[in-house]
N, C-alpha and C positions, 0 to 999 in steps of 0.2 A: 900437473896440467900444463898443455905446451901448445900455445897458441900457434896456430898456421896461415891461419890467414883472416883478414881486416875489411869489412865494406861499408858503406853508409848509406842503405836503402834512401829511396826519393822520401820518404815521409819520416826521414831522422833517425831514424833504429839504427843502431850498430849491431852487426849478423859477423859472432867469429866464429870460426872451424877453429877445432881441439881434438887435443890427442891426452887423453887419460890413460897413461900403460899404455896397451894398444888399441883402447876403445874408442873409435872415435865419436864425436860431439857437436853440440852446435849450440851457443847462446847466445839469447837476443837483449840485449837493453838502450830503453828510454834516455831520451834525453836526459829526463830530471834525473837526478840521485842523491842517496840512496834511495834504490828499489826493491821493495818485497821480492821473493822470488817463488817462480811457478815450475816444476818441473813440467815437462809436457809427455808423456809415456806415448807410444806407438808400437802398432805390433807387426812393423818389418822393416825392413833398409830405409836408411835415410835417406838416400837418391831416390828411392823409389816414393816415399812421403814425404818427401821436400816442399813440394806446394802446399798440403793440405797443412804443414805445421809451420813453414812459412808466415801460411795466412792466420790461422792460430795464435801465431808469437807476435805480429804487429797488431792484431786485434788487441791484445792483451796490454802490449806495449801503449797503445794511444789510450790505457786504462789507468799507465805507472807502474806494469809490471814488465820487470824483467824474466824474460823463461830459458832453459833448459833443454834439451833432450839427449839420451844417448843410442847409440847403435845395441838393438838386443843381444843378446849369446847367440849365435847361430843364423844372423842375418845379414842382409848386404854383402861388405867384403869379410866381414867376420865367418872362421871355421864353422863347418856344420858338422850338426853331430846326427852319425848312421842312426842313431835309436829315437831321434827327437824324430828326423824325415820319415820315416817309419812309422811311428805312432801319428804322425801328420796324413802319411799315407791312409793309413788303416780308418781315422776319424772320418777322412774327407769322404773315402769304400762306402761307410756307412747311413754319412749323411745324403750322398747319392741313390742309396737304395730304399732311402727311406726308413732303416730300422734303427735300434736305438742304439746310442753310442754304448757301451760298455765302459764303465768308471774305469779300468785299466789303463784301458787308452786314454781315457783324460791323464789321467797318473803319468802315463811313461811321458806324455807331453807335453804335462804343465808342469808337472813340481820341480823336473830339473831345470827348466827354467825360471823360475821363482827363485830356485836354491841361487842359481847362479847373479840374476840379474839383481835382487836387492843388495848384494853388499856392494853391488858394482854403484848403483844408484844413492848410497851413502857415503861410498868415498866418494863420490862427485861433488855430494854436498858441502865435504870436508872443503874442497876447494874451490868450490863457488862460492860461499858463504866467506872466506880470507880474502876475493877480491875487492877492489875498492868500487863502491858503486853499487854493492849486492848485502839484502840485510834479510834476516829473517823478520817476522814470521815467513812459513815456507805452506804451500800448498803443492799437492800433486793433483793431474789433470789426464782423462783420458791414458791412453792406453790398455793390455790386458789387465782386466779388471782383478785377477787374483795376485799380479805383482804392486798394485797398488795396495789390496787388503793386507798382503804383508808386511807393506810399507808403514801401514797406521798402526799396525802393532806395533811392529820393533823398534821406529824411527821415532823418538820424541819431538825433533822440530818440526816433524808435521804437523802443524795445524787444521787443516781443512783438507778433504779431496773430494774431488768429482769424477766419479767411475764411469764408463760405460760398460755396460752389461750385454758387451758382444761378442763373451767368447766363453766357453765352456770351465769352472770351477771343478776342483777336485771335493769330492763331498767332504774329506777330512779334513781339510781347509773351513769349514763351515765352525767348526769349535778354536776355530782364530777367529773366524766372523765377530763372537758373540764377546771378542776383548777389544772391538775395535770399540773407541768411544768420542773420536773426533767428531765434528758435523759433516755431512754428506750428502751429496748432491748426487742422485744415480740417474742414468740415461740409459733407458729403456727402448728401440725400434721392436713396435709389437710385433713386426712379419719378418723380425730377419732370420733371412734362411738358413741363416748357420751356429744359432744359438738355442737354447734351450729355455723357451721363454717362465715355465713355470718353475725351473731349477732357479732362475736369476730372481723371480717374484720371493720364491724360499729362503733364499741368498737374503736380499733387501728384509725380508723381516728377522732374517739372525741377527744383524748386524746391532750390538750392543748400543750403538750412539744414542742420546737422548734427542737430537738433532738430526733429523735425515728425511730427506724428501725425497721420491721417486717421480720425475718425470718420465711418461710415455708415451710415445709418439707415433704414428703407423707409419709403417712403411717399410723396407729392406736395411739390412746392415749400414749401408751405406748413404742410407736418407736420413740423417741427422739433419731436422730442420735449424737455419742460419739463426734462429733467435735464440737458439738455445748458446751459442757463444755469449750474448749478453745478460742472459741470465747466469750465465757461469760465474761474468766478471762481478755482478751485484752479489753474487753469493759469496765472491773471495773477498769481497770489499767490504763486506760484515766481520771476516774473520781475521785478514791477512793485515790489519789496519794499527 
């Protein structure tokens, strides 16, 4: 990991750019330490969700948590891949015409992202977790909700995660669902128009944990009501402590 650059937001938070391999990154930490750490998942460039994760990571930060995030496979300045734009294409055909996605295309969409992005999102760990200042327990937060479920399988220092349920799951993926056993906090927009609301309801009842809440909220994709950030942090502060 190879830090690039150093700032000190107005309300205290230290905000660096990193470079993992070629992936780049962004971590925020609190004054106090050591800090638990949050990853923060997002489903496109960091330039382009800079603000919304931004505000996210001092949120978090004025809680005593330090957060994370990394650049996806195929987003921002990262290569894109012909078969991922494509299956992106074909979903979006679909959901414009109103008829129903075809599991294929979830397939060609999600999984090679999944494949790709979790092992990238555990060697991060590797190296956020050796810096001084940064401790486990670890929670993940938001982003595509199937690279978070494969995160709670495979990754044992995850402790807690909080999903949004605003992107399309591969049904095969659904028999990982039922080994996830961490606590769970899922965020559900009833009207967004780009998800499949009763797949994510089916989704939430696989999921193995003996601990998991579903909140639901109305509104579009993109209407995540502001209180839901503080009940996120009450929900990490149960687990991540």
């Amino acid at each position: 990991m190879h830090f690039t650059s150093e700032r000190r937001l107005d309300d205290g938070v230290f905000e660096r750019e990193f470079i993992l391999g070629e992936i780049p990154g962004i971590l925020w930490t609190p004054v106090a330490a050591p800090a638990p750490l949050i990853l923060l998942g997002q489903p496109g460039g960091l330039a382009k969700m800079y603000p919304r994760l931004s505000a996210r990571a001092r949120h978090s930060a004025a809680q005593g948590y330090a957060t994370a995030t990394l650049e996806l496979p195929g987003s921002g300045e990262r290569p894109r891949s012909e078969a991922a734009e494509q299956a992106r294409a074909d979903l979006q055909r679909a959901v414009r015409a109103g008829e129903p996605v075809d599991d294929g295309i979830v397939d060609r969409l999600v999984l090679p992202l999944v494949e790709a992005a979790v092992p990238e999102w555990q060697a991060a760990l590797d190296a956020l977790l050796a810096l001084p200042g940064i401790r486990g327990p670890v929670g993940y937060s938001g982003g595509l909700i199937s690279v978070g479920l494969r995160l709670a399988v495979v990754e044992p220092r995850l402790a807690a995660a909080v999903l949004f349920a605003g992107s399309y799951v591969p049904r095969r993926m659904f028999e990982e669902a039922r080994r996830v056993t961490i606590p769970l906090l899922v965020l559900l927009q009833w009207d967004d128009e780009g998800n499949d609301r009763q797949l994510s309801l089916d989704l939430f009842d696989t999921f193995g944990s003996k601990e998991k809440t579903l909140h639901a909220n109305l509104g579009g994709h993109a209407g995540v009501p502001w209180f839901e950030g503080d009940d996120a942090n009450r929900f990490f502060a149960r687990h991540l402590e």
